[in-house]
C-alpha angles and dihedrals in degrees: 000000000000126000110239100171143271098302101052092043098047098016094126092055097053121082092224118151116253090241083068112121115199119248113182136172082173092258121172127036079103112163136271096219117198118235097198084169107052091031083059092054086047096039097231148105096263130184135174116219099207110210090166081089099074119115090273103025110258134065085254083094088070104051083041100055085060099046106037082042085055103047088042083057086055102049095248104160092188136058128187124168126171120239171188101198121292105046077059087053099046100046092041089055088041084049099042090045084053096042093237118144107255136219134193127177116194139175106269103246097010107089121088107237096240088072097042094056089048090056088047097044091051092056101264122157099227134210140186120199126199090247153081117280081258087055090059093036083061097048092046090051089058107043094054089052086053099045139023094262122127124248105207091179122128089256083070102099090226095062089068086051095060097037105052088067092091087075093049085059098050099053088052092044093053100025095240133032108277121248094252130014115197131204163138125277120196114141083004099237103115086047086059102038091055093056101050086053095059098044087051101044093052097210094128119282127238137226107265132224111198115190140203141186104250088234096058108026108131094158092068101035091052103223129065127273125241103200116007124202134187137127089244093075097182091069098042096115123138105193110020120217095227093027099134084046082058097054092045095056089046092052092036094050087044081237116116141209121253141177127242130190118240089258094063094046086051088043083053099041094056089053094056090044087049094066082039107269101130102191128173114254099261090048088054093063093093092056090044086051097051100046084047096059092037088057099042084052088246107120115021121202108179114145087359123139098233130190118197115191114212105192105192143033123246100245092072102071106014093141083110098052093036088053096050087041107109115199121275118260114262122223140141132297101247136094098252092056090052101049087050093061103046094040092217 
């Protein structure tokens, strides 16, 4: 059978409103890639579930079927979100899909271009406010309490709804939840979406690892963050919008939610590139997590069944690895040169 998206296929599952009118771009069904190397190292079963293969490269596609399919139900001509990169990408393609105007608010400075150039190339008007991302969450919250505009944010209950449908995935993929799931929190709804997919599918839930840039880790500081820094830009977020729902996945699961520094995201980042996952920084905090905490004796997943969720592709945010590339090496073009250089 053909595959015809997330809603269709998990539709009854989803507390979506009849008016709903499906827009998809058939997004979901990504893959749960097995990692047999750095498993090995770690002396479990280990997958990535890649949600950088979504249409437009991150798992911000899920949460934003259900809610662009929702305010198009409703007759809302217009969308605006607040973001750091992808969440502008997503609701300008679903927007786009569903021909609505689009609006995206983002820190000025703080959005990969990748995802910038997504957002443009999909029709968004764009605009950059002097301000931190909780600075344009704000504006966008307001704005939609004052006009009949749509807020597509994660803070849309809809969006959870969609989103919590990778889980869904996984447990039908593996046949069980796995014994830890590991991955990034910035604004915390994909935390809390995760969870309430496993709760509701009952096929067993696992123990969670939520994980956040050092520079922007209010969950386990315990206070916001008033300006937030780290490379992995999708997760630099000082005062997340679900953060308590985050907190309550992490205790209820008996996981827990850390902190990691930058080296260790782009560390992590290069191993996963290494077996051919090629995720942006911020996607590759779960991995980091997970190695960290294997390696402090914290969290030990020998002969676990581990699940690592990589967000975002690699493409969306490659400045990093563009900055450390040294240009190629320059010969002629003729065998002997070649053979030289490669010393084969």
């Amino acid at each position: 059978m053909t595959y015809q998206g997330l809603i269709r296929r998990y539709g009854r599952l989803l507390d979506l409103p009849a008016h709903t009118q499906i827009i998809s771009l058939l997004e979901g069904a990504t893959p749960l890639i097995p990692m047999p190397r750095l498993g090995r190292e770690l002396g479990c079963e280990l997958f990535v579930k890649f949600e950088g293969l979504n249409p437009t490269g991150s798992f911000k596609d899920r949460g934003m079927t259900a809610a662009v399919s929702e305010a198009v139900g409703r007759d809302a001509q217009t969308v605006i979100c607040a973001s750091t990169g992808n969440t502008a990408a997503s609701a300008a393609a679903y927007a786009a899909r569903a021909g609505l105007r689009a609006i995206v608010l983002i820190p000025e400075g703080k959005v990969a271009a990748g995802k910038l150039a997504g957002a443009i190339a999909y029709g968004a008007e764009v605009i950059q406010i002097q301000g931190s991302f909780d600075d344009a969450l704000s504006l966008v919250v307001e704005i939609t309490q004052k006009t009949p505009i749509a807020l597509v944010n994660s803070i849309n209950p809809y969006r959870i709804e969609g989103q919590k449908t990778s889980a869904f995935e996984i447990c039908d993929e593996l046949g069980a939840a796995p014994d830890w799931l590991c991955l990034p929190v910035g604004n915390a709804g994909n935390i809390t979406s995760y969870w309430a997919g496993f709760k509701q599918y009952q096929k067993g839930l696992p123990q969670i690892l939520g994980v956040q840039a050092q520079g922007a880790a209010p969950l386990v500081l315990g206070h916001p963050v008033e300006k937030p820094e780290t490379l992995a830009t999708a997760i630099c977020i000082g005062k997340p919008a679900r953060g308590e729902q985050a907190l309550d996945a992490a205790r209820e699961s008996d996981g827990r939610i850390i902190a990691v520094s930058d080296e260790k995201i782009l560390e992590a980042q290069r191993l996963l590139a290494a077996e051919g996952v090629w995720a942006e920084p911020a996607s590759a905090a779960g991995a980091a997590g997970l190695l960290a905490e294997s390696a402090a004796g914290t969290l030990d997943a020998r002969g676990k069944r581990v699940v690592v969720v990589c967000t975002g592709h690699g493409m969306k945010d490659p400045a990093v690895i563009a900055d450390s590339f040294q240009a190629p090496k320059v010969i002629s073009a003729s065998y002997e040169a070649l053979t030289e250089t490669i010393q084969y």
